[in-house]
Biopython code that builds the backbone (N, CA, C, O; Angstrom):
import numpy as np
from Bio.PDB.StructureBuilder import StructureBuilder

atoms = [
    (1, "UNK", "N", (11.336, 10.719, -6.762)),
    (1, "UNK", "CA", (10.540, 10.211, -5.667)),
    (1, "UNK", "C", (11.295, 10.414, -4.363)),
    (1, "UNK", "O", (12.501, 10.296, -4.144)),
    (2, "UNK", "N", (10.278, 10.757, -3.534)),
    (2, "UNK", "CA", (10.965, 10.972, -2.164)),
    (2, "UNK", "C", (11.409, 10.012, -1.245)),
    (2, "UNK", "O", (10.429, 9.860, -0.516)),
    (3, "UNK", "N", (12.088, 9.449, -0.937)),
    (3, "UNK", "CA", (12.147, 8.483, 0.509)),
    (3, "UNK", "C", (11.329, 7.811, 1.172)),
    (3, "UNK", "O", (10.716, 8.414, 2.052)),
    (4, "UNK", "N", (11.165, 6.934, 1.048)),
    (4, "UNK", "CA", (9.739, 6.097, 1.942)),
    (4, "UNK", "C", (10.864, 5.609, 3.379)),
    (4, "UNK", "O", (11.971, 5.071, 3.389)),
    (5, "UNK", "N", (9.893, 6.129, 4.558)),
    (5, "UNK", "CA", (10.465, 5.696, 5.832)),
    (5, "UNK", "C", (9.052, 5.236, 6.470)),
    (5, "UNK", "O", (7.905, 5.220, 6.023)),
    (6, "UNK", "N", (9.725, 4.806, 7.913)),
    (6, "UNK", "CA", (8.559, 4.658, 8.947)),
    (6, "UNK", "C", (7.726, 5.372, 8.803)),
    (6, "UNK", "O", (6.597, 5.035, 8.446)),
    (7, "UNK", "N", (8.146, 6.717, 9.086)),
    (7, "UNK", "CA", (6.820, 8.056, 9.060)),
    (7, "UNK", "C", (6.610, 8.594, 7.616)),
    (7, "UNK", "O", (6.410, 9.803, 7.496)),
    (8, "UNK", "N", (6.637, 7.797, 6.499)),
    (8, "UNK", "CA", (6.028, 8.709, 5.773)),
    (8, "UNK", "C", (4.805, 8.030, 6.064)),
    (8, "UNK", "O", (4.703, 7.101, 6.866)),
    (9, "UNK", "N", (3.352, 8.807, 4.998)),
    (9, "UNK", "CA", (2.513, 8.744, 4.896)),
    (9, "UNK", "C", (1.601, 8.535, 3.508)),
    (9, "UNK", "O", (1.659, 9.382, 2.616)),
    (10, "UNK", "N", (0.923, 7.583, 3.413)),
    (10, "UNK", "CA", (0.427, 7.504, 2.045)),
    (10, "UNK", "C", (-1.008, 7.630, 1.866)),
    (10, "UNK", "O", (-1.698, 6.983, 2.654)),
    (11, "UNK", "N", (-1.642, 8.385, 0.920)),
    (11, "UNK", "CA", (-2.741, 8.047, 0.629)),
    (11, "UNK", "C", (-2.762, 7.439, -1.254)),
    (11, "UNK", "O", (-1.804, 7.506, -2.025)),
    (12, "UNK", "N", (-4.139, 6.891, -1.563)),
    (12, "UNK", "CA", (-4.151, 6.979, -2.563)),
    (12, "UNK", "C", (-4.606, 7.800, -3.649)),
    (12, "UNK", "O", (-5.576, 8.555, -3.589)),
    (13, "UNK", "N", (-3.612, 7.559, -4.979)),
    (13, "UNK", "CA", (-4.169, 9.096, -5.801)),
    (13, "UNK", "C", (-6.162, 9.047, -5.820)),
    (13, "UNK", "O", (-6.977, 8.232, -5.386)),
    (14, "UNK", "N", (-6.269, 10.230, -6.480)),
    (14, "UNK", "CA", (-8.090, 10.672, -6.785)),
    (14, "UNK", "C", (-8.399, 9.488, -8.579)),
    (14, "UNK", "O", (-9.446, 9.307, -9.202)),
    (15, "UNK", "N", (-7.265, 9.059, -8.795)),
    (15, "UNK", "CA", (-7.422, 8.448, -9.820)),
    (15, "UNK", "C", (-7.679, 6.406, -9.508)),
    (15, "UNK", "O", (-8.067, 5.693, -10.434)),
    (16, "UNK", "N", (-7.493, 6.059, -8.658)),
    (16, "UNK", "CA", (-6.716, 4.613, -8.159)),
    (16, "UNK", "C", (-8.181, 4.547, -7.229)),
    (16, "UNK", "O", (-8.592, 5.441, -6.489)),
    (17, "UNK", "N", (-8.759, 3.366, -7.468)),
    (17, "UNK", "CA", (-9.468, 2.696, -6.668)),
    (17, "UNK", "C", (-8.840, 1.156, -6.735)),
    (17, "UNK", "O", (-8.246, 0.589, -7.652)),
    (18, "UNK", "N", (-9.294, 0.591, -5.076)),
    (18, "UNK", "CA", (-9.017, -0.762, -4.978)),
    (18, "UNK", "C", (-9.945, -1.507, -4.831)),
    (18, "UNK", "O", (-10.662, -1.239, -3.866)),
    (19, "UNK", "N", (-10.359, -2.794, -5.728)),
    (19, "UNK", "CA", (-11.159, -3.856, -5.012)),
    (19, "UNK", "C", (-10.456, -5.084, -4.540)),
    (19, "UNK", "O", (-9.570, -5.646, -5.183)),
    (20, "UNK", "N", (-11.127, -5.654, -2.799)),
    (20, "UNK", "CA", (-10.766, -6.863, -2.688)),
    (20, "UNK", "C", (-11.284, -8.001, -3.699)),
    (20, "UNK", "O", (-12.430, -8.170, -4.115)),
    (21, "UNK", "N", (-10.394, -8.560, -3.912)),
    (21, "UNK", "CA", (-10.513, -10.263, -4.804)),
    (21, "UNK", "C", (-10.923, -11.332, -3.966)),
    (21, "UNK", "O", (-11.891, -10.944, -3.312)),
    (22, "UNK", "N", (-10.621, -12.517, -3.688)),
    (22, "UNK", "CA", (-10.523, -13.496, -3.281)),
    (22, "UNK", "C", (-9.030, -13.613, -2.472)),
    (22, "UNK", "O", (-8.831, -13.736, -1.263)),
    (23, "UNK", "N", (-8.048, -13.530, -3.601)),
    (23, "UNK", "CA", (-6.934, -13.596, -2.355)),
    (23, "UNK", "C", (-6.182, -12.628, -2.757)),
    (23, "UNK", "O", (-5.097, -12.973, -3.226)),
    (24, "UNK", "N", (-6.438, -11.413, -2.719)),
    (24, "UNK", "CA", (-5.753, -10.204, -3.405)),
    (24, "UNK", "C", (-6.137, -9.050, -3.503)),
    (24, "UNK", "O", (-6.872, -8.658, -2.596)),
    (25, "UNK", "N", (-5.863, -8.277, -4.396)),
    (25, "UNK", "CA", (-7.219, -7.182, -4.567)),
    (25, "UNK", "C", (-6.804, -6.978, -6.233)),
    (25, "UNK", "O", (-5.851, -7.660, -6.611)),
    (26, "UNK", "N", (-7.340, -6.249, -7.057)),
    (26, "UNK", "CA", (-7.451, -5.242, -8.043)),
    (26, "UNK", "C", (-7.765, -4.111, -8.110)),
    (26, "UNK", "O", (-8.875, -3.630, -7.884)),
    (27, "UNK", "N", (-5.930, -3.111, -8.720)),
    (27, "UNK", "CA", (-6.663, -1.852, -8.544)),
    (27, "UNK", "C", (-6.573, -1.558, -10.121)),
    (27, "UNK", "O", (-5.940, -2.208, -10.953)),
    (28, "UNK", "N", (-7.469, -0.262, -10.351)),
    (28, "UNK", "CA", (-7.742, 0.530, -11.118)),
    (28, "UNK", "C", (-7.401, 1.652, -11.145)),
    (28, "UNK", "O", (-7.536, 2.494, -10.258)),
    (29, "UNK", "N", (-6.853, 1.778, -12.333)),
    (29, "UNK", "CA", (-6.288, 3.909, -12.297)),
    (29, "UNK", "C", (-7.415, 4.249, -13.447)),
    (29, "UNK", "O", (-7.251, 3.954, -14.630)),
    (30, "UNK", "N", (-8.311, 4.759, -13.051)),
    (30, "UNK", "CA", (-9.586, 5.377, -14.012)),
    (30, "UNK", "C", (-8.929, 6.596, -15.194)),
    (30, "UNK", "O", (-9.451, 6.704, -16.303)),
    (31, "UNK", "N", (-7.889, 7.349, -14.829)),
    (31, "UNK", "CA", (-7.423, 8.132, -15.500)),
    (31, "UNK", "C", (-7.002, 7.024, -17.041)),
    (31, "UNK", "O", (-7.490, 7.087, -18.169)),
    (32, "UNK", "N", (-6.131, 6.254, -16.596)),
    (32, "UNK", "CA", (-5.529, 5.604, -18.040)),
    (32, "UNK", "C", (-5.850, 3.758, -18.726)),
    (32, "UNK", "O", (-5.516, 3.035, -19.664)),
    (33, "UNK", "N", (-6.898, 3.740, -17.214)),
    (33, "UNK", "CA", (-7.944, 2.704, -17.596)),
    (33, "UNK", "C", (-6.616, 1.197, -17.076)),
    (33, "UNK", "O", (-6.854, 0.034, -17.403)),
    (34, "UNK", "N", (-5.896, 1.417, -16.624)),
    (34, "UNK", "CA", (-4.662, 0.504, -15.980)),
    (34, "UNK", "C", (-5.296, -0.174, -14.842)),
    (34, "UNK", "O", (-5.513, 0.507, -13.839)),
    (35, "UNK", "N", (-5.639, -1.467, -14.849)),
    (35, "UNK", "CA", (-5.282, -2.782, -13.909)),
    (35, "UNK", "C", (-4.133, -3.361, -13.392)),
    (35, "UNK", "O", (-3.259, -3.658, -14.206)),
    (36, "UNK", "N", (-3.933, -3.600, -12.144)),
    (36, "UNK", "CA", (-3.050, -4.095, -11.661)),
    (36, "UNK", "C", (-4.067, -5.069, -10.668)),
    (36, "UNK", "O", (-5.181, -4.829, -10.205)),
    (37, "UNK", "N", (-3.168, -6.284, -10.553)),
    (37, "UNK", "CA", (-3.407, -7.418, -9.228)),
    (37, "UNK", "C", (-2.232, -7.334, -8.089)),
    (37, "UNK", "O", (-1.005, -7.421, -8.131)),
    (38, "UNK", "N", (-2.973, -7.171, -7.291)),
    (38, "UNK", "CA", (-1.874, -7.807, -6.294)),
    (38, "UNK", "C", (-1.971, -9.086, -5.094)),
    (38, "UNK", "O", (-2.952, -9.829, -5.117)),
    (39, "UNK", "N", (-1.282, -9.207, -4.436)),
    (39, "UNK", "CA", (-1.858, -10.560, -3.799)),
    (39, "UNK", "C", (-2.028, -10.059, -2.650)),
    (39, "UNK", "O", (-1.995, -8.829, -2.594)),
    (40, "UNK", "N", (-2.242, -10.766, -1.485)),
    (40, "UNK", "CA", (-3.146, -10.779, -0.077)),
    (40, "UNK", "C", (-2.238, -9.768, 0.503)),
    (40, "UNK", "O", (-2.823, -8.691, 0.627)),
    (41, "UNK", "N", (-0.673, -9.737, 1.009)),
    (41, "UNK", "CA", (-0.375, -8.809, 1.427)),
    (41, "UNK", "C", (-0.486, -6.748, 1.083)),
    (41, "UNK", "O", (-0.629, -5.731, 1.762)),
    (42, "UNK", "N", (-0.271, -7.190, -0.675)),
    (42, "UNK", "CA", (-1.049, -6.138, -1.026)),
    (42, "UNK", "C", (-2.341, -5.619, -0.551)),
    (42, "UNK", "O", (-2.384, -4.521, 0.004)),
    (43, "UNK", "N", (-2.967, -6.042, -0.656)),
    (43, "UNK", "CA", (-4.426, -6.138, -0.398)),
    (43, "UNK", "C", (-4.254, -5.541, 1.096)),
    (43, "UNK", "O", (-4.755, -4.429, 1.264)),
    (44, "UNK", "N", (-3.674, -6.081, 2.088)),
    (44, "UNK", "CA", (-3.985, -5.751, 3.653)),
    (44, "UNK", "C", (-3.645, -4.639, 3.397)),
    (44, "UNK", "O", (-4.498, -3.809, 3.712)),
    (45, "UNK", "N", (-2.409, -4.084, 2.781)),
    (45, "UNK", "CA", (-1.409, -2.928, 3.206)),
    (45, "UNK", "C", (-2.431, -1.811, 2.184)),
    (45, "UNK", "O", (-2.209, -0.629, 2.444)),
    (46, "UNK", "N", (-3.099, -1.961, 1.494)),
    (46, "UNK", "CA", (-3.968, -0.876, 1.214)),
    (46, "UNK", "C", (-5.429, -1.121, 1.708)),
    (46, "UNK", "O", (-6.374, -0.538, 1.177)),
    (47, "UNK", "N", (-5.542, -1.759, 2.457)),
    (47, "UNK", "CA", (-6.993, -1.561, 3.391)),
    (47, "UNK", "C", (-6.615, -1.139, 4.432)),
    (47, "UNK", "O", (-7.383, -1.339, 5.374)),
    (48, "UNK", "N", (-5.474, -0.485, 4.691)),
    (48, "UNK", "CA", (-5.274, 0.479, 5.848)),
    (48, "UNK", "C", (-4.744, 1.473, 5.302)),
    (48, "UNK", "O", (-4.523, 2.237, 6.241)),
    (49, "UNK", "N", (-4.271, 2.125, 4.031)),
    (49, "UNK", "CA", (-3.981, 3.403, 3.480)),
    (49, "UNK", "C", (-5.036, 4.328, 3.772)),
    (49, "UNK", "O", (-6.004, 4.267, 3.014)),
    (50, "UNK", "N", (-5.058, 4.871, 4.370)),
    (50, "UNK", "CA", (-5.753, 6.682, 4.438)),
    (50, "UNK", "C", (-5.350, 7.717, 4.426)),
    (50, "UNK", "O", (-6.209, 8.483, 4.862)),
    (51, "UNK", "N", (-4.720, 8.071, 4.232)),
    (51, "UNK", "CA", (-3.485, 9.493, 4.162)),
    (51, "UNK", "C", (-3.516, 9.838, 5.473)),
    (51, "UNK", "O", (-3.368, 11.042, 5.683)),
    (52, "UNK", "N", (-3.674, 9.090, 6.481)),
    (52, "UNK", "CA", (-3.333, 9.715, 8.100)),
    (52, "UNK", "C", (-2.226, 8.368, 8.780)),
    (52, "UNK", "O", (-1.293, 8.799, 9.457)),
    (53, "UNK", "N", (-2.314, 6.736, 8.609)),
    (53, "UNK", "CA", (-1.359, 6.028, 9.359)),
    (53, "UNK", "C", (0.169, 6.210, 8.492)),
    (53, "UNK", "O", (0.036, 6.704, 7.372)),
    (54, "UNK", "N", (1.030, 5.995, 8.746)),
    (54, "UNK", "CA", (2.489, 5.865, 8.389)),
    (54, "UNK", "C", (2.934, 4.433, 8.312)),
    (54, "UNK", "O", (2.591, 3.517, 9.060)),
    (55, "UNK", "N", (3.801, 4.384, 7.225)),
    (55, "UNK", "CA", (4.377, 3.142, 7.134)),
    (55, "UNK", "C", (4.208, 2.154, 8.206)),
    (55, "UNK", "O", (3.612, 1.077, 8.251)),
    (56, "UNK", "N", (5.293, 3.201, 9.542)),
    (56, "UNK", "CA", (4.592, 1.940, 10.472)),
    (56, "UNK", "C", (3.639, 1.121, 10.772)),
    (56, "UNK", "O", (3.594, -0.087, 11.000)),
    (57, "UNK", "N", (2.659, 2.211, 10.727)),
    (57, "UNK", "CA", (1.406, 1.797, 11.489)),
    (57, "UNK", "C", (0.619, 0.813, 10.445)),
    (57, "UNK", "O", (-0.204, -0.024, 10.818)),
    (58, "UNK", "N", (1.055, 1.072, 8.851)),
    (58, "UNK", "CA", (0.714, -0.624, 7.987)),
    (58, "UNK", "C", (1.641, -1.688, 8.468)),
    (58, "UNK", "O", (1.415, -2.896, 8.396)),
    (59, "UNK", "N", (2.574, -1.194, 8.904)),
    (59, "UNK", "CA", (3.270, -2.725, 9.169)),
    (59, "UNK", "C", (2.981, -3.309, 10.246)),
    (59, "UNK", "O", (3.140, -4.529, 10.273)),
    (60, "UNK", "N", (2.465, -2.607, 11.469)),
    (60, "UNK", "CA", (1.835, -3.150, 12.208)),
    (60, "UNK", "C", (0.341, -3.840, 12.028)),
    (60, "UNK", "O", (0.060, -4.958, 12.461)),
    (61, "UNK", "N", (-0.453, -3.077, 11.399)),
    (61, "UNK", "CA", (-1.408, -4.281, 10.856)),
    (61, "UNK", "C", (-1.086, -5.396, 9.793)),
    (61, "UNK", "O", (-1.940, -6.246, 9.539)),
    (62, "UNK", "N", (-0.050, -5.398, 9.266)),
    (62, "UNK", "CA", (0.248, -6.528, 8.998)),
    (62, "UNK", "C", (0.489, -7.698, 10.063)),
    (62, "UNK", "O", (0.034, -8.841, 10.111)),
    (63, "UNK", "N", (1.581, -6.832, 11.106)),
    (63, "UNK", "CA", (2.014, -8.254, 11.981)),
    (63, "UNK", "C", (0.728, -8.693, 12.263)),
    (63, "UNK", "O", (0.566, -9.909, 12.361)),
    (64, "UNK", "N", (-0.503, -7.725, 12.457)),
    (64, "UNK", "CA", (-2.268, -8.309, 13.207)),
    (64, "UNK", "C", (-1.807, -9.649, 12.252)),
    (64, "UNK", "O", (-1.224, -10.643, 12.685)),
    (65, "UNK", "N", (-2.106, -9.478, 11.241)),
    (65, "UNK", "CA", (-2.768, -10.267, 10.212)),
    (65, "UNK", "C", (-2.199, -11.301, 9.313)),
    (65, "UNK", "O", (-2.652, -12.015, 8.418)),
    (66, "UNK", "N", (-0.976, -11.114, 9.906)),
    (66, "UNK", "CA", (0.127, -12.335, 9.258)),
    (66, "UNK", "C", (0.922, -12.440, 9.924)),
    (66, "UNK", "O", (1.091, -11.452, 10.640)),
    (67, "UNK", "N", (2.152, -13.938, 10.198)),
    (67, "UNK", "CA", (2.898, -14.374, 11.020)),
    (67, "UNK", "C", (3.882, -13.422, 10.730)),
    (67, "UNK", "O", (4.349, -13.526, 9.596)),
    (68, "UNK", "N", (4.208, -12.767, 11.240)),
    (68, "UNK", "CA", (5.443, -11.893, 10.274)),
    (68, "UNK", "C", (6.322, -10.647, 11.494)),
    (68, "UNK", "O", (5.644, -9.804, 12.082)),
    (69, "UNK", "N", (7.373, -10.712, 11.634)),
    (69, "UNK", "CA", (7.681, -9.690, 12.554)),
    (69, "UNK", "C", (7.912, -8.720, 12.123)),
    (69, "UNK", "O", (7.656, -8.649, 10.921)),
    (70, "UNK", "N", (8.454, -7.545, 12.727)),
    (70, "UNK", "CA", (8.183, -5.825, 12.635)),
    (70, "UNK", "C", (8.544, -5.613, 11.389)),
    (70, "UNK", "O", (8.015, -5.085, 10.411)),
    (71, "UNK", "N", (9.757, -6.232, 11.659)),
    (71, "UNK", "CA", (11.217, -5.711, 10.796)),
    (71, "UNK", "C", (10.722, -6.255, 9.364)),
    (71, "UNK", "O", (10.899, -5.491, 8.415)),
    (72, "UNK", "N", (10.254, -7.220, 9.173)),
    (72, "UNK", "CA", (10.281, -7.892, 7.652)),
    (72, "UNK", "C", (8.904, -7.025, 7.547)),
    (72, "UNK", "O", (8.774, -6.214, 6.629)),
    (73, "UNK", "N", (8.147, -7.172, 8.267)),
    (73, "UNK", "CA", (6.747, -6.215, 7.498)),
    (73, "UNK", "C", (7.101, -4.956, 7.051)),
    (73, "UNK", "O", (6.668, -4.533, 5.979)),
    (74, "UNK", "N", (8.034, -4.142, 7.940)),
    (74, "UNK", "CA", (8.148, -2.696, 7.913)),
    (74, "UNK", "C", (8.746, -2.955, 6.421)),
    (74, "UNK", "O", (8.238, -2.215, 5.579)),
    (75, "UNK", "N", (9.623, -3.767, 5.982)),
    (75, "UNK", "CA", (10.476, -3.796, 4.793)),
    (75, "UNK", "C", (9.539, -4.353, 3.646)),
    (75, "UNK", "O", (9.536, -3.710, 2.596)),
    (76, "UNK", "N", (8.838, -5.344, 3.726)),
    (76, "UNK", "CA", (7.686, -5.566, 2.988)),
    (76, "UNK", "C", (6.786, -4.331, 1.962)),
    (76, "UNK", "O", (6.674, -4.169, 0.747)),
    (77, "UNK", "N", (6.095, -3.398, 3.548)),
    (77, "UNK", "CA", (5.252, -2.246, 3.363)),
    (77, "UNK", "C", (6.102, -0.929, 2.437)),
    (77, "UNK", "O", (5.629, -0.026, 1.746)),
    (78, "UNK", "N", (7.279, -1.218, 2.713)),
    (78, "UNK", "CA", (8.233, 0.121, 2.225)),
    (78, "UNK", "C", (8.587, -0.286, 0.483)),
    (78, "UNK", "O", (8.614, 0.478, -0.482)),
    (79, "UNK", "N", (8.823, -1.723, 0.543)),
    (79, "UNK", "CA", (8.929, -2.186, -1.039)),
    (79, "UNK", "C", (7.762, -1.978, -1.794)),
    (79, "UNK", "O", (7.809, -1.351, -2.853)),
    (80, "UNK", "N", (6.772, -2.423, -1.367)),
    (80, "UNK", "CA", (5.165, -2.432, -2.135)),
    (80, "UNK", "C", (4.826, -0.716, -2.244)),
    (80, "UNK", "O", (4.407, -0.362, -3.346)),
    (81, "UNK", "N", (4.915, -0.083, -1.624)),
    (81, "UNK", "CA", (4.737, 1.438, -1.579)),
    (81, "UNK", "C", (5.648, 2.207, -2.632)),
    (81, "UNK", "O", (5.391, 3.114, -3.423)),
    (82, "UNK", "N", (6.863, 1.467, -2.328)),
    (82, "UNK", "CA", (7.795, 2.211, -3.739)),
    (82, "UNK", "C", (6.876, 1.933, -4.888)),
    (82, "UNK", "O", (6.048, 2.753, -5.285)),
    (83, "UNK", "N", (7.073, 0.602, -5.470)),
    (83, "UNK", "CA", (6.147, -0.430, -6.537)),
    (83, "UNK", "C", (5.227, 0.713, -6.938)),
    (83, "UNK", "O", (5.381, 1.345, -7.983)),
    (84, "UNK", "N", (4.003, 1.008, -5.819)),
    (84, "UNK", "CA", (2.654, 1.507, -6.051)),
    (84, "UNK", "C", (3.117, 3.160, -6.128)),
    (84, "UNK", "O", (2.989, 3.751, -7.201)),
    (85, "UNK", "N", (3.478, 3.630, -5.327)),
    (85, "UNK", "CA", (3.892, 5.083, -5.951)),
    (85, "UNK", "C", (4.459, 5.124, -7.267)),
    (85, "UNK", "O", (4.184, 6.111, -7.949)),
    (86, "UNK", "N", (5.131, 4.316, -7.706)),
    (86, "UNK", "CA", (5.924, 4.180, -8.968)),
    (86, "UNK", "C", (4.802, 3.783, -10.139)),
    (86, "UNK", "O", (4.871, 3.672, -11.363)),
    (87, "UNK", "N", (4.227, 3.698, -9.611)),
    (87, "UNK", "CA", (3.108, 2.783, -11.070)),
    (87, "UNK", "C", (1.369, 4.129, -10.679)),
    (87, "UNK", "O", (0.226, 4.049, -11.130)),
    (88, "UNK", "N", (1.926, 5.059, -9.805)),
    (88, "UNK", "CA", (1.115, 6.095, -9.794)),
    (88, "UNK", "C", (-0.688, 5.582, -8.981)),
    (88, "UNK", "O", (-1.671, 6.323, -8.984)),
    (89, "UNK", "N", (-0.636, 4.196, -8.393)),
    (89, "UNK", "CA", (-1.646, 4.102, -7.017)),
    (89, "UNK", "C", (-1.450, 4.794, -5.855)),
    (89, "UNK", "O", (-2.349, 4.947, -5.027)),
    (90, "UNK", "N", (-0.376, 5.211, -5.734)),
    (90, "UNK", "CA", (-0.173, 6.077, -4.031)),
    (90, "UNK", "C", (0.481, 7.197, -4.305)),
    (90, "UNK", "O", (1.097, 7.417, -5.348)),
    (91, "UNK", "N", (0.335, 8.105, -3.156)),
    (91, "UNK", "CA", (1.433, 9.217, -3.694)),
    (91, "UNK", "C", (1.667, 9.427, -1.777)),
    (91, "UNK", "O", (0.867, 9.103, -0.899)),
    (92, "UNK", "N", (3.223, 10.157, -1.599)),
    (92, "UNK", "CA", (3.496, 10.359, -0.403)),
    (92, "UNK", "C", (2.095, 11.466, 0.243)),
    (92, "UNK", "O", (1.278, 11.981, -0.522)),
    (93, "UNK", "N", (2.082, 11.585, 1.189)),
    (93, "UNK", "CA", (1.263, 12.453, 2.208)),
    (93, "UNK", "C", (2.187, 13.768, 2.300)),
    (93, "UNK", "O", (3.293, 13.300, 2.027)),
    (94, "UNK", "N", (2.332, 14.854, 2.479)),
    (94, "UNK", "CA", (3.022, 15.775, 3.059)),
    (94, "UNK", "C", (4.486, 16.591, 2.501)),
    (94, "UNK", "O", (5.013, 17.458, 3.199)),
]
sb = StructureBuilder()
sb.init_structure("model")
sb.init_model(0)
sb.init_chain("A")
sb.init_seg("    ")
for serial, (resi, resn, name, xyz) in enumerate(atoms, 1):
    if name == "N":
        sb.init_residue(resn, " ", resi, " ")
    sb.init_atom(name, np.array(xyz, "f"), 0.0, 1.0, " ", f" {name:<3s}", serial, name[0])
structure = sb.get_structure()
């Protein structure tokens, strides 16, 4: 796996859909029929995945959307992205 920084970029695989929950979301990998939950921050940080913003630019909608400054979101968004690339929901951009 490559390096997750500010500028990388993520989209999600053609296999991984997400639904919002209540306080979370659930995704699905249709390929191997795999559920995962995650909780609310999850949830924000892939309702802004499109394969065009960069790390940053999720951690900045986080700060929108939770008390939270740059630095701990940016580190937040970069942990959960390893997680989800690793378990095959995201893959780097580029």
């Amino acid at each position: 796996m490559s390096t997750i920084t500010e500028n990388t970029v993520l989209a999600f695989r053609q296999v991984a859909s997400m639904q919002p929950v209540a306080d979370g979301a659930v995704i699905l990998l249709a390929d191997s029929g795999q559920l995962y939950t995650g909780n609310g921050t999850t949830e924000a940080i892939l309702r802004h995945v499109d394969g065009k913003r960069r790390i940053s630019d999720l951690a900045t909608a986080l700060c929108s959307e939770f008390d939270i400054d740059p630095e701990a979101a940016t580190a937040d968004v970069i942990e959960i992205a390893g997680t989800l690339i690793d378990e095959g929901v995201l893959d780097v951009v580029g």
